[in-house]
PDB file of N, H, CA, C and O in Angstrom:
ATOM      1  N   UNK A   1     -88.161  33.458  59.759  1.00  0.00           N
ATOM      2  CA  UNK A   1     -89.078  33.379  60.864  1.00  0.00           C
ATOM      3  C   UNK A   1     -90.383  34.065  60.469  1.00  0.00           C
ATOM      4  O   UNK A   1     -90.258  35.236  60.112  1.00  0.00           O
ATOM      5  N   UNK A   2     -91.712  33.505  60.468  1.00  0.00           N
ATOM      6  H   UNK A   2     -91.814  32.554  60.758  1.00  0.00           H
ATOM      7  CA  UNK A   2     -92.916  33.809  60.405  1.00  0.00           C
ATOM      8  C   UNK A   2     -93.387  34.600  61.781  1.00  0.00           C
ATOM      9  O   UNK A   2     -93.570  34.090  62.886  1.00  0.00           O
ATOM     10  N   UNK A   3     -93.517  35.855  61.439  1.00  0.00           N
ATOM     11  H   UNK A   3     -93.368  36.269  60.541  1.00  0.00           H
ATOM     12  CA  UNK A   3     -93.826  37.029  62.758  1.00  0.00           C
ATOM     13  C   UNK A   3     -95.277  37.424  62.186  1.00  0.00           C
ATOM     14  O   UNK A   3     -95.452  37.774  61.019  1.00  0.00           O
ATOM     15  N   UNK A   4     -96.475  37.307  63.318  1.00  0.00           N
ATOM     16  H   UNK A   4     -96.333  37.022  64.266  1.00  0.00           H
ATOM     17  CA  UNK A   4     -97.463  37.839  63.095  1.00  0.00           C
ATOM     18  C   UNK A   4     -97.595  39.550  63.154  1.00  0.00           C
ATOM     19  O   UNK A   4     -97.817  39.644  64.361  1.00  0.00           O
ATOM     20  N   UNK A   5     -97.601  40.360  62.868  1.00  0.00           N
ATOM     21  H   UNK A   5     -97.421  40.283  61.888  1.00  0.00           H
ATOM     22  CA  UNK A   5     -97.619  41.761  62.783  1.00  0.00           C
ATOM     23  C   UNK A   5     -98.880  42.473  62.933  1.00  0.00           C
ATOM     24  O   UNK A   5     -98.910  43.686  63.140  1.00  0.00           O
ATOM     25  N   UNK A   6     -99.827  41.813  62.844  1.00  0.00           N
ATOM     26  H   UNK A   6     -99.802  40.827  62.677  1.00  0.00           H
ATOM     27  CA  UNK A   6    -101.638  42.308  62.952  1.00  0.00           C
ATOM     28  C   UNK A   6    -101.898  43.598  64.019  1.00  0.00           C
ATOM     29  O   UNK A   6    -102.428  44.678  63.761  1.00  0.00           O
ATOM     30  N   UNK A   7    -101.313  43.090  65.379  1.00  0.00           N
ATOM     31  H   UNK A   7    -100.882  42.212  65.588  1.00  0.00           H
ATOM     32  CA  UNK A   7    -101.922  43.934  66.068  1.00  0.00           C
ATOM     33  C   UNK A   7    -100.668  45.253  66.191  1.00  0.00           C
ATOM     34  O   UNK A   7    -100.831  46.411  66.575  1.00  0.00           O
ATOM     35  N   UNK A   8     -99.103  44.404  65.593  1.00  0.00           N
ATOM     36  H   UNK A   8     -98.971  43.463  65.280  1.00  0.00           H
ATOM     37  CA  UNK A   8     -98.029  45.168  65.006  1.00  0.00           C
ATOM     38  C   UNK A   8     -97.890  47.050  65.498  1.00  0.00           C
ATOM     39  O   UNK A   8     -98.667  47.676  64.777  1.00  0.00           O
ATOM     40  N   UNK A   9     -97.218  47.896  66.375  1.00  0.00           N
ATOM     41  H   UNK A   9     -96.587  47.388  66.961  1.00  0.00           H
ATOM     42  CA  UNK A   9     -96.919  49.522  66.346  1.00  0.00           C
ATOM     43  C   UNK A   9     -95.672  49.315  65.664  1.00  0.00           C
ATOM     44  O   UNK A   9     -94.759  48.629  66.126  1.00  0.00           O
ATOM     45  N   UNK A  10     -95.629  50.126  64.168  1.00  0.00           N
ATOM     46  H   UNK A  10     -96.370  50.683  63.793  1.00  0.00           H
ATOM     47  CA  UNK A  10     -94.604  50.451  63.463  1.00  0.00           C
ATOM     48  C   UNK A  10     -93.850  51.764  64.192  1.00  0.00           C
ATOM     49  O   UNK A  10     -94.519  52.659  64.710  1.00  0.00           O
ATOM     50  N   UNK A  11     -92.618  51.776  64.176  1.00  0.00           N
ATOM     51  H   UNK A  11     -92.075  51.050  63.755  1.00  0.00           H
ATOM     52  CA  UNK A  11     -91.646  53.098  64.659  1.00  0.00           C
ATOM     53  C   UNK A  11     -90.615  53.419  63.390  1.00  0.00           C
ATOM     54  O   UNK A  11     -90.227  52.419  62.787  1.00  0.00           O
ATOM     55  N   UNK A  12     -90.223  54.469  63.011  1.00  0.00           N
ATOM     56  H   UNK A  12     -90.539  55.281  63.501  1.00  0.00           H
ATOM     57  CA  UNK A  12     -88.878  54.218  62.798  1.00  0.00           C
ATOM     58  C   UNK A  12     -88.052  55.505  63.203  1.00  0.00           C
ATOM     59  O   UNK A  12     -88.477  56.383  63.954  1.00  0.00           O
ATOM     60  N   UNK A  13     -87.169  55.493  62.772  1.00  0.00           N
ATOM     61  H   UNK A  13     -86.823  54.780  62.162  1.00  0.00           H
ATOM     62  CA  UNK A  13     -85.646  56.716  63.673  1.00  0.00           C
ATOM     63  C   UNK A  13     -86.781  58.085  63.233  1.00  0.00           C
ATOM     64  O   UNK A  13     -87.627  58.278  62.360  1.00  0.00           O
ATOM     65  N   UNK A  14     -86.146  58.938  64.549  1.00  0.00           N
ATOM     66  H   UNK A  14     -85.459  58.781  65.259  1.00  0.00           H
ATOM     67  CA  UNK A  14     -86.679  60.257  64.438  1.00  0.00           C
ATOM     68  C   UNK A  14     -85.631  60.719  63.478  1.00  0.00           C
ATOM     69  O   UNK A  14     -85.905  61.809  62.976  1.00  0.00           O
ATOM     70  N   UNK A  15     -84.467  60.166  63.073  1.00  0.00           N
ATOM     71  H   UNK A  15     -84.245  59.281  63.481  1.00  0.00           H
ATOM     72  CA  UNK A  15     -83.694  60.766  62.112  1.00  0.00           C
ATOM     73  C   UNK A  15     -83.864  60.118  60.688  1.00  0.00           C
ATOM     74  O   UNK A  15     -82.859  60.124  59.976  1.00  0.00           O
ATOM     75  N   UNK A  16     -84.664  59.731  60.343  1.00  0.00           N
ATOM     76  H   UNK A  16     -85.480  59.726  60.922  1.00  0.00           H
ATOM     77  CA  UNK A  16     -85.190  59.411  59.257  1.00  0.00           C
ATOM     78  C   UNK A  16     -85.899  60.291  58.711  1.00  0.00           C
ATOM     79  O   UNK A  16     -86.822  60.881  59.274  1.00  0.00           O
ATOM     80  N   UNK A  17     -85.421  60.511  57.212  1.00  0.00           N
ATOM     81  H   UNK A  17     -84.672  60.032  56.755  1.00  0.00           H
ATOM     82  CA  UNK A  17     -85.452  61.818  56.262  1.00  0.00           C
ATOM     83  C   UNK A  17     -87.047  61.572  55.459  1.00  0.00           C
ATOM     84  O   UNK A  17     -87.560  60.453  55.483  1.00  0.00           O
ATOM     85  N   UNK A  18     -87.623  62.562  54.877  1.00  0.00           N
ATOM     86  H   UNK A  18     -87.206  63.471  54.857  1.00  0.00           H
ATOM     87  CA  UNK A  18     -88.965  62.423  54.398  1.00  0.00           C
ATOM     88  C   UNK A  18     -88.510  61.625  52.849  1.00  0.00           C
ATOM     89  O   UNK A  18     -89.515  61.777  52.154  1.00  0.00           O
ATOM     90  N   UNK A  19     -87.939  61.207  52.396  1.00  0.00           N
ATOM     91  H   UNK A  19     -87.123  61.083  52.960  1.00  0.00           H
ATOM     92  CA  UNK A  19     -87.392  60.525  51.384  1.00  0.00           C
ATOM     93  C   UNK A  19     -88.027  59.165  51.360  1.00  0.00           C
ATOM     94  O   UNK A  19     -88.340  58.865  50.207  1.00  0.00           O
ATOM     95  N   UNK A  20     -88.334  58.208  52.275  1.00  0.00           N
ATOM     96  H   UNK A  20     -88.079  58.452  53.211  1.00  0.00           H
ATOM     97  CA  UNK A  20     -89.022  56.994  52.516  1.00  0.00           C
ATOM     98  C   UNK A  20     -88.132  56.242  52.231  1.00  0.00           C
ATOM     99  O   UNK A  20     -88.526  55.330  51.506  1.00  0.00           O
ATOM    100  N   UNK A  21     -86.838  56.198  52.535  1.00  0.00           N
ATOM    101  H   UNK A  21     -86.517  56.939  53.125  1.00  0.00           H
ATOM    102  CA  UNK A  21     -85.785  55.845  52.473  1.00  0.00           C
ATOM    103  C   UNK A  21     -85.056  54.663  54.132  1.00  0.00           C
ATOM    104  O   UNK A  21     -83.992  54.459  54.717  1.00  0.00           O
ATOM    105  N   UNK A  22     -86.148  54.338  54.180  1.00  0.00           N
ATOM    106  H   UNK A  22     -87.013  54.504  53.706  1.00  0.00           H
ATOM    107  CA  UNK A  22     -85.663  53.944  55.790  1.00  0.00           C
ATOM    108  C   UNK A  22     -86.396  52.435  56.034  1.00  0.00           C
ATOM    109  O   UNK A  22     -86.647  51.584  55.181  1.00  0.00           O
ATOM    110  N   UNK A  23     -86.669  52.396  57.583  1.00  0.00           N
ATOM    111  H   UNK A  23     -86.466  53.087  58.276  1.00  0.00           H
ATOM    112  CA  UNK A  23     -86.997  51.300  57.477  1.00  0.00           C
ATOM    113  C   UNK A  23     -87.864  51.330  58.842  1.00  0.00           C
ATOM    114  O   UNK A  23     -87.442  52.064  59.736  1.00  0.00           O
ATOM    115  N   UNK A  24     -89.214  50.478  59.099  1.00  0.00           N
ATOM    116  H   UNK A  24     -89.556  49.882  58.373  1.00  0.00           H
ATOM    117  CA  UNK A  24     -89.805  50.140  60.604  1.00  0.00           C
ATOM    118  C   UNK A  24     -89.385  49.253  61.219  1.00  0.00           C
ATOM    119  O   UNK A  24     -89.045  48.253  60.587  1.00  0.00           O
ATOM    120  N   UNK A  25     -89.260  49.265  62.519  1.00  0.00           N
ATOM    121  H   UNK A  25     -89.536  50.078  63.032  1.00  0.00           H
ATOM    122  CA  UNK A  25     -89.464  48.151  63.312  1.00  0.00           C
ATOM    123  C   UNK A  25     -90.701  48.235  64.348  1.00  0.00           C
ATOM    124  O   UNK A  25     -91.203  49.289  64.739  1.00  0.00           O
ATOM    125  N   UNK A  26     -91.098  46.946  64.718  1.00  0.00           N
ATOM    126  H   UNK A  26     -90.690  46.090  64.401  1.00  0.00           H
ATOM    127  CA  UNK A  26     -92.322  46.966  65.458  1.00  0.00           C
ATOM    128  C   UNK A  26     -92.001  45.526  66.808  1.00  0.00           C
ATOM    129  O   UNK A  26     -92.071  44.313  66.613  1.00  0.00           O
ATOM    130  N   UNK A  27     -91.638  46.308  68.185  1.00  0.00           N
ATOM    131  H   UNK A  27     -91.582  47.293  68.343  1.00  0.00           H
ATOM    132  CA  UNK A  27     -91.662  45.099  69.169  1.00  0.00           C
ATOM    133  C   UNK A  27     -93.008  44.328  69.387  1.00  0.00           C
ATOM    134  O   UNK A  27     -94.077  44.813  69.760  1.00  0.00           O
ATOM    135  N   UNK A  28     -92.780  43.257  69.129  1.00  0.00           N
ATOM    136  H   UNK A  28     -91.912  42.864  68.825  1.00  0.00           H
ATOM    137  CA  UNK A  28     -94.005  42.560  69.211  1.00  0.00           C
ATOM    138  C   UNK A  28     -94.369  41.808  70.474  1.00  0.00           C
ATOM    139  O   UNK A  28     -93.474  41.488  71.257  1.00  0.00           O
ATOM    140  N   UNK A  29     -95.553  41.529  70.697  1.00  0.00           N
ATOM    141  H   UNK A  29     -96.279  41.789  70.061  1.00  0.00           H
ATOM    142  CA  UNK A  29     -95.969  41.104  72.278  1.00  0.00           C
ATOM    143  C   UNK A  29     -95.587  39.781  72.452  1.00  0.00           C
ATOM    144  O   UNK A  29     -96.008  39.249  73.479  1.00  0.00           O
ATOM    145  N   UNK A  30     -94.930  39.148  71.747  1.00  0.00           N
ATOM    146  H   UNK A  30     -94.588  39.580  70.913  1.00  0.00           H
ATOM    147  CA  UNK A  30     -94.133  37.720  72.226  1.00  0.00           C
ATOM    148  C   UNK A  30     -92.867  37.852  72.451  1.00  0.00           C
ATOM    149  O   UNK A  30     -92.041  36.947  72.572  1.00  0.00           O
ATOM    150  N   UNK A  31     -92.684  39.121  72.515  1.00  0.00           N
ATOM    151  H   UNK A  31     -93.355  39.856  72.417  1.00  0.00           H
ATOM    152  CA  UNK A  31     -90.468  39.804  72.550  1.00  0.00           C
ATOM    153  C   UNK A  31     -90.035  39.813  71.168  1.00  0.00           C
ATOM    154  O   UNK A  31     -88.935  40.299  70.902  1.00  0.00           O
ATOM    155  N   UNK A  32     -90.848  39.283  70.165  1.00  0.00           N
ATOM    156  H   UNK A  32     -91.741  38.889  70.381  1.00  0.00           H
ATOM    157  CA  UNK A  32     -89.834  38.767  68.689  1.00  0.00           C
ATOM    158  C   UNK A  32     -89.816  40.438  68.422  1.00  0.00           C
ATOM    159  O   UNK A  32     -90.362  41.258  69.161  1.00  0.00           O
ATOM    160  N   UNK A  33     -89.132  40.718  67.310  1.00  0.00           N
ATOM    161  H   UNK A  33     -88.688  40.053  66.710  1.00  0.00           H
ATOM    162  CA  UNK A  33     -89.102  42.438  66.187  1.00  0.00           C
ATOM    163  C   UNK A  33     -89.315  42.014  65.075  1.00  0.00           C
ATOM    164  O   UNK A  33     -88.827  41.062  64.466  1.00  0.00           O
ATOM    165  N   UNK A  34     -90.209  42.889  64.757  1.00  0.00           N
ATOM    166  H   UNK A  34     -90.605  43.662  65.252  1.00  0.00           H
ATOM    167  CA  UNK A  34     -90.419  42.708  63.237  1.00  0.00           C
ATOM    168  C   UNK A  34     -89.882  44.475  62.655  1.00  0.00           C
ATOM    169  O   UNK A  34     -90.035  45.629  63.054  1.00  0.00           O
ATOM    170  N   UNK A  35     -89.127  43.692  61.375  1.00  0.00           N
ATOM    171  H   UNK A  35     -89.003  42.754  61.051  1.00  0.00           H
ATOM    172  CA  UNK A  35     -88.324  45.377  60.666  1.00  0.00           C
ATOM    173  C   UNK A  35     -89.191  45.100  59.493  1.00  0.00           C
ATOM    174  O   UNK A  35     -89.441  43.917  59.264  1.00  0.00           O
ATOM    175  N   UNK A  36     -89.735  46.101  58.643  1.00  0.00           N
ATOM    176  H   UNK A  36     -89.533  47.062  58.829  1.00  0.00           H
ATOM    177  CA  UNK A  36     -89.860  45.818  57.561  1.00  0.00           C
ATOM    178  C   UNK A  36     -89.174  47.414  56.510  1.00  0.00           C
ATOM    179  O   UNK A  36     -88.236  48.088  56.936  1.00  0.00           O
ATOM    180  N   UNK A  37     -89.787  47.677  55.366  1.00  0.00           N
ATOM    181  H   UNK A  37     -90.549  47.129  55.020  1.00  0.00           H
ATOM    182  CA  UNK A  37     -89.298  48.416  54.281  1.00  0.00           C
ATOM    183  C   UNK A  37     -90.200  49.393  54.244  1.00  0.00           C
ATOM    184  O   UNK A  37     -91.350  49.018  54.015  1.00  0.00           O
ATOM    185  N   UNK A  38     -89.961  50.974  54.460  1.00  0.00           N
ATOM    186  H   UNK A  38     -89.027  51.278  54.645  1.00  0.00           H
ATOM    187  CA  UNK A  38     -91.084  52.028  54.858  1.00  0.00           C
ATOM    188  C   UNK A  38     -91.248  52.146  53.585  1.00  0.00           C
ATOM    189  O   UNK A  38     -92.473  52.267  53.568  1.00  0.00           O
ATOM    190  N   UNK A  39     -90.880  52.211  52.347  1.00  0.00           N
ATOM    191  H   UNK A  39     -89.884  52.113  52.361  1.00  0.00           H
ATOM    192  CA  UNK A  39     -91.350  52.557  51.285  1.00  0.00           C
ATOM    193  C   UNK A  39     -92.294  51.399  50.420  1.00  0.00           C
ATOM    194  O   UNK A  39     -92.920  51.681  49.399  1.00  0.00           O
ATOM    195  N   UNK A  40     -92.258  50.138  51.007  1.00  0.00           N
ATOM    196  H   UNK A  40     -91.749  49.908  51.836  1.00  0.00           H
ATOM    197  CA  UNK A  40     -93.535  49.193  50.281  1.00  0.00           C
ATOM    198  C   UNK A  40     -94.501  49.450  51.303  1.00  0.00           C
ATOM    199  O   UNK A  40     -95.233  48.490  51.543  1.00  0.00           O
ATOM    200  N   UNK A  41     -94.722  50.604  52.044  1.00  0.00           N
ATOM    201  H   UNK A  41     -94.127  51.384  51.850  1.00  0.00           H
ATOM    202  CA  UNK A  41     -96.657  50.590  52.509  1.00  0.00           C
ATOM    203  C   UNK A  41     -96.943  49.755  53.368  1.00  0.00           C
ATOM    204  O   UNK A  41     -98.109  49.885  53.740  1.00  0.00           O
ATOM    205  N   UNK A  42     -96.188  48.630  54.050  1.00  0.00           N
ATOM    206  H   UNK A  42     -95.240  48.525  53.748  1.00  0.00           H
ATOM    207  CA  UNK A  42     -96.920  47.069  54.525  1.00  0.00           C
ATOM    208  C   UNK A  42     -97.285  46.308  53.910  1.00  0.00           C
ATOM    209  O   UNK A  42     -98.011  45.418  54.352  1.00  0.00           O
ATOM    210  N   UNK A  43     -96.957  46.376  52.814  1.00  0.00           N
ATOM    211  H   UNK A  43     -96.367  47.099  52.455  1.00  0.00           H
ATOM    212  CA  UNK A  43     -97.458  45.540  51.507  1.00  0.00           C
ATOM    213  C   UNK A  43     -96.100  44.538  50.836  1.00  0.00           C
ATOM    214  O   UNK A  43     -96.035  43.936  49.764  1.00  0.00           O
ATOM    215  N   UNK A  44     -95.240  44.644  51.803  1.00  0.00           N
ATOM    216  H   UNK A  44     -95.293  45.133  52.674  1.00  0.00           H
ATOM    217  CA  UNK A  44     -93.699  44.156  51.420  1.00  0.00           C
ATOM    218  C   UNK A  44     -93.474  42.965  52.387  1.00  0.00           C
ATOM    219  O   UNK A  44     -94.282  42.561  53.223  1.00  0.00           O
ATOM    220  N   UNK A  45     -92.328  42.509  52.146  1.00  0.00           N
ATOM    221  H   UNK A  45     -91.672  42.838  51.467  1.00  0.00           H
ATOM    222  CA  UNK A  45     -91.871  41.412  52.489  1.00  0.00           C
ATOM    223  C   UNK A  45     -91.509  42.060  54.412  1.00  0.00           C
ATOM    224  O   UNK A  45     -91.248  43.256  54.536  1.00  0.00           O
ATOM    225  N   UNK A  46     -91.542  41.136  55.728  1.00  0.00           N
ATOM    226  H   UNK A  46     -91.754  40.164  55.627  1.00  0.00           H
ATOM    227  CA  UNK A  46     -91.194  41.685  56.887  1.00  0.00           C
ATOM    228  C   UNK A  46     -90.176  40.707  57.529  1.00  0.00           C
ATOM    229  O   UNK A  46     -90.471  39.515  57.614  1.00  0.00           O
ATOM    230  N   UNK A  47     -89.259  41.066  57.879  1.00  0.00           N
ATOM    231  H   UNK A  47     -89.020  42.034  57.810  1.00  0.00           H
ATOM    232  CA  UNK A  47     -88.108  39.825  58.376  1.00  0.00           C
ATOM    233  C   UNK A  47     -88.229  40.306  60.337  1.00  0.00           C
ATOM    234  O   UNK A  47     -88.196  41.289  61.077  1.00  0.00           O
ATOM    235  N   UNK A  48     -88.413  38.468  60.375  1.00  0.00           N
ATOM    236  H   UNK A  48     -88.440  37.670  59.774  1.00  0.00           H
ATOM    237  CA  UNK A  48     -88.415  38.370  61.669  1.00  0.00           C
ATOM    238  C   UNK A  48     -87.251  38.286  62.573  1.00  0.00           C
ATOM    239  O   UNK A  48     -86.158  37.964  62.109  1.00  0.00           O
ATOM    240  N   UNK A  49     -87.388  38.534  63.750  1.00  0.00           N
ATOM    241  H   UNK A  49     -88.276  38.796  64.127  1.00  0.00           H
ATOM    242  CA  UNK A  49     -85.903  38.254  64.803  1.00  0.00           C
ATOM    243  C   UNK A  49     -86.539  38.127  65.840  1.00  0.00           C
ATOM    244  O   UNK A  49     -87.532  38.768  66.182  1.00  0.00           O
ATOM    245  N   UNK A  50     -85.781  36.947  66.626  1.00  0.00           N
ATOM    246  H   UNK A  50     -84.974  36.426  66.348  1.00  0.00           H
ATOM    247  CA  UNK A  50     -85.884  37.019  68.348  1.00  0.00           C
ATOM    248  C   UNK A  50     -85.354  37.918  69.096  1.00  0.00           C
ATOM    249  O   UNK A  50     -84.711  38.822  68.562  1.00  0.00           O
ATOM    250  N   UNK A  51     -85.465  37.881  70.100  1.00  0.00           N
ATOM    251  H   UNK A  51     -85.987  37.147  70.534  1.00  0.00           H
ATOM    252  CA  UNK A  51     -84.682  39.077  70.697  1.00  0.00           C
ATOM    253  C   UNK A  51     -83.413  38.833  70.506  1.00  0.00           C
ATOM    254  O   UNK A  51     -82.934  39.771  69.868  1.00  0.00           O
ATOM    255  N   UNK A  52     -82.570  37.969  70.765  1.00  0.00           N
ATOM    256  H   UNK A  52     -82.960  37.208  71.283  1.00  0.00           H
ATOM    257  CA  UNK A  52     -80.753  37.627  70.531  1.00  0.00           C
ATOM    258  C   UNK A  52     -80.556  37.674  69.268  1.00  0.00           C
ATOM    259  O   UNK A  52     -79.401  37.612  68.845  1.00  0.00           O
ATOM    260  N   UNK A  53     -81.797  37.809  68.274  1.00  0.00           N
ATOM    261  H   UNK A  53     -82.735  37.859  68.618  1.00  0.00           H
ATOM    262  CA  UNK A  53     -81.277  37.786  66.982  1.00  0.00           C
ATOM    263  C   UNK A  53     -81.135  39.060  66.750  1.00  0.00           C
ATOM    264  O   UNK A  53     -80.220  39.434  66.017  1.00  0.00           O
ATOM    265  N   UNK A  54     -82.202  40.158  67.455  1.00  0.00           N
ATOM    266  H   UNK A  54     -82.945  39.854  68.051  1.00  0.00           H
ATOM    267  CA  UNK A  54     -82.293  41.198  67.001  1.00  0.00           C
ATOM    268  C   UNK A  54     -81.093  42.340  68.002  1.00  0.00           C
ATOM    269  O   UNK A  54     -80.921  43.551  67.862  1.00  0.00           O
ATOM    270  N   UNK A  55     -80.548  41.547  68.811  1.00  0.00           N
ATOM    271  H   UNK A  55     -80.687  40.564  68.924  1.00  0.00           H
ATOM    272  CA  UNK A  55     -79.501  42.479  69.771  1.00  0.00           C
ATOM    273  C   UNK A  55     -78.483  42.352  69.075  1.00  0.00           C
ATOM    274  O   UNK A  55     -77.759  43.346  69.134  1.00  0.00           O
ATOM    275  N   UNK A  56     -77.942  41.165  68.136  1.00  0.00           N
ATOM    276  H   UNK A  56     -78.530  40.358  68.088  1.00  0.00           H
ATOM    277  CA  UNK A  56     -77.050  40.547  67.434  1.00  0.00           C
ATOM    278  C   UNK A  56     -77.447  41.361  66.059  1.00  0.00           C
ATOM    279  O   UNK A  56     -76.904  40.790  65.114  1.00  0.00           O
ATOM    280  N   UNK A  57     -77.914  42.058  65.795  1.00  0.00           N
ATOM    281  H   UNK A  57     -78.356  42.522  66.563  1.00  0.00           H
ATOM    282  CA  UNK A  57     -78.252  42.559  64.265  1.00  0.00           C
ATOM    283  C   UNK A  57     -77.749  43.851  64.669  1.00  0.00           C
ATOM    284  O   UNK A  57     -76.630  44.129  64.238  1.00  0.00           O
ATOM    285  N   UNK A  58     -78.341  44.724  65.419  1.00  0.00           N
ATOM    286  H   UNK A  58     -79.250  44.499  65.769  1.00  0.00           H
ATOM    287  CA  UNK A  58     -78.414  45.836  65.981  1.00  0.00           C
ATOM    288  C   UNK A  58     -76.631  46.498  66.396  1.00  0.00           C
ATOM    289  O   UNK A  58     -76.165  47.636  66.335  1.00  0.00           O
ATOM    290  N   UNK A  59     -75.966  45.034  66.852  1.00  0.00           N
ATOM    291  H   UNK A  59     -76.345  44.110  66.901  1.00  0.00           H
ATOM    292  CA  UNK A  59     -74.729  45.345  67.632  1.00  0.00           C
ATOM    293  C   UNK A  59     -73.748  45.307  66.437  1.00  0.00           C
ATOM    294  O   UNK A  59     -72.726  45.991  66.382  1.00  0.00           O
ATOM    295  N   UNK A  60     -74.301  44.138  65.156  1.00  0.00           N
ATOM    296  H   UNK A  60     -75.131  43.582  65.201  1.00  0.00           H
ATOM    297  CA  UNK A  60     -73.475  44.656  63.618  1.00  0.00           C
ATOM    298  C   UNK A  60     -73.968  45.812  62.928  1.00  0.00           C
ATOM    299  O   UNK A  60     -73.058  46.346  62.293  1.00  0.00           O
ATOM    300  N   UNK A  61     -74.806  46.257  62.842  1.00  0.00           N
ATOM    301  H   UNK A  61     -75.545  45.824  63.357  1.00  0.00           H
ATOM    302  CA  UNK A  61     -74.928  47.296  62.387  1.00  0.00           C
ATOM    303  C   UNK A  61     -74.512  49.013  63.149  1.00  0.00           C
ATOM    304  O   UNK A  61     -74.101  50.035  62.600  1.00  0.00           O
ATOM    305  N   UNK A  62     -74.763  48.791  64.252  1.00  0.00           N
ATOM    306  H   UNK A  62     -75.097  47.961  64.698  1.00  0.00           H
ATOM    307  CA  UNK A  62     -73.336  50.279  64.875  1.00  0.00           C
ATOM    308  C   UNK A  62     -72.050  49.710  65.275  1.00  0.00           C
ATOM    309  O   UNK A  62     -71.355  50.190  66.170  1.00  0.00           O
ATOM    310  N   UNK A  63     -71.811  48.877  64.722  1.00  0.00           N
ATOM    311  H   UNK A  63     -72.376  48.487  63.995  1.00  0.00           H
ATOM    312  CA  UNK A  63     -69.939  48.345  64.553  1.00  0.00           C
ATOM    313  C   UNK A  63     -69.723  48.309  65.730  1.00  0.00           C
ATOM    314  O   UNK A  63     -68.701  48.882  66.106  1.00  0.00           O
ATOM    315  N   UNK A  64     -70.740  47.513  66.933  1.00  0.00           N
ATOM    316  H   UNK A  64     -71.570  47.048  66.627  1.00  0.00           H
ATOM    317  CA  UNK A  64     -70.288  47.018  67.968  1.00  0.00           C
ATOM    318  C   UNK A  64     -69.491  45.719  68.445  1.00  0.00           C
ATOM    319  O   UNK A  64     -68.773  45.419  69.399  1.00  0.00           O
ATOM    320  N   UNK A  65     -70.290  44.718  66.585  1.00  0.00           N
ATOM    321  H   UNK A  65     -70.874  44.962  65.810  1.00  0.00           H
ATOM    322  CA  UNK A  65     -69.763  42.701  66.856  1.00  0.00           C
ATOM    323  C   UNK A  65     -68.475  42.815  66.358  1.00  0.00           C
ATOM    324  O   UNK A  65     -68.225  43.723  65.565  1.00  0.00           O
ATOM    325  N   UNK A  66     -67.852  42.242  66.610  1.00  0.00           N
ATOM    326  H   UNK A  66     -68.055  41.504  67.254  1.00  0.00           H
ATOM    327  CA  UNK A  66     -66.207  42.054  65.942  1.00  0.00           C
ATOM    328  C   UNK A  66     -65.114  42.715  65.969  1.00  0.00           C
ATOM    329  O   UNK A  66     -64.007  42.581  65.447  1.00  0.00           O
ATOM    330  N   UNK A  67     -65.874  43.880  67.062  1.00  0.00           N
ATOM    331  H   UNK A  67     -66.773  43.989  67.486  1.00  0.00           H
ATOM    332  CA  UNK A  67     -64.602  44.658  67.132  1.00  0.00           C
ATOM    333  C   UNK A  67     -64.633  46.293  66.106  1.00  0.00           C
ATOM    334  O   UNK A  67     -64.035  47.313  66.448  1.00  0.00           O
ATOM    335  N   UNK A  68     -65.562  46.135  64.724  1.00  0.00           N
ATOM    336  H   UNK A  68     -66.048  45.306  64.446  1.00  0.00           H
ATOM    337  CA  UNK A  68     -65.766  47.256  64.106  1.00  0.00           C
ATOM    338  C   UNK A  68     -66.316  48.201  64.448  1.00  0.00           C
ATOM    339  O   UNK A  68     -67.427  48.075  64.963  1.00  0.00           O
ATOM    340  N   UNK A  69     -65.728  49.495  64.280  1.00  0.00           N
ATOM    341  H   UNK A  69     -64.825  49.598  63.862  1.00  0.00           H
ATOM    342  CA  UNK A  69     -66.048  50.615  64.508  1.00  0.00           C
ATOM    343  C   UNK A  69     -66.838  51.668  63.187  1.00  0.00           C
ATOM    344  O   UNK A  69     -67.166  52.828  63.436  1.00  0.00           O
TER     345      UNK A  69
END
């Protein structure tokens, strides 16, 4: 998915270590998220999601989809 990011507010976890080891996301004003890679600068590749894509990403990654814990 092609996500415009221009006018883009990057966030990422307040538990994210000074290492640059992490990652942004930025809600964008059409509902889509854009995540990208804190250590390429904005200068990296940014993967898009809709919102169901991005509730569906979010819910595998704290071992909420399938039952994993």
């Amino acid at each position: 998915m092609k996500v415009d990011t221009t006018d883009a507010v990057w966030f990422k976890s307040r538990h994210s270590g000074p290492d640059g080891n992490c990652v942004e996301v930025a809600f964008l004003g059409d509902g889509n998220v854009a995540l990208r890679d804190t250590k390429d600068h904005g200068r990296g590749p940014v993967l898009g999601f809709t919102p169901g894509e991005w509730d569906a990403f979010v819910a595998g990654v704290t071992g909420r989809l399938s039952g994993r814990a």
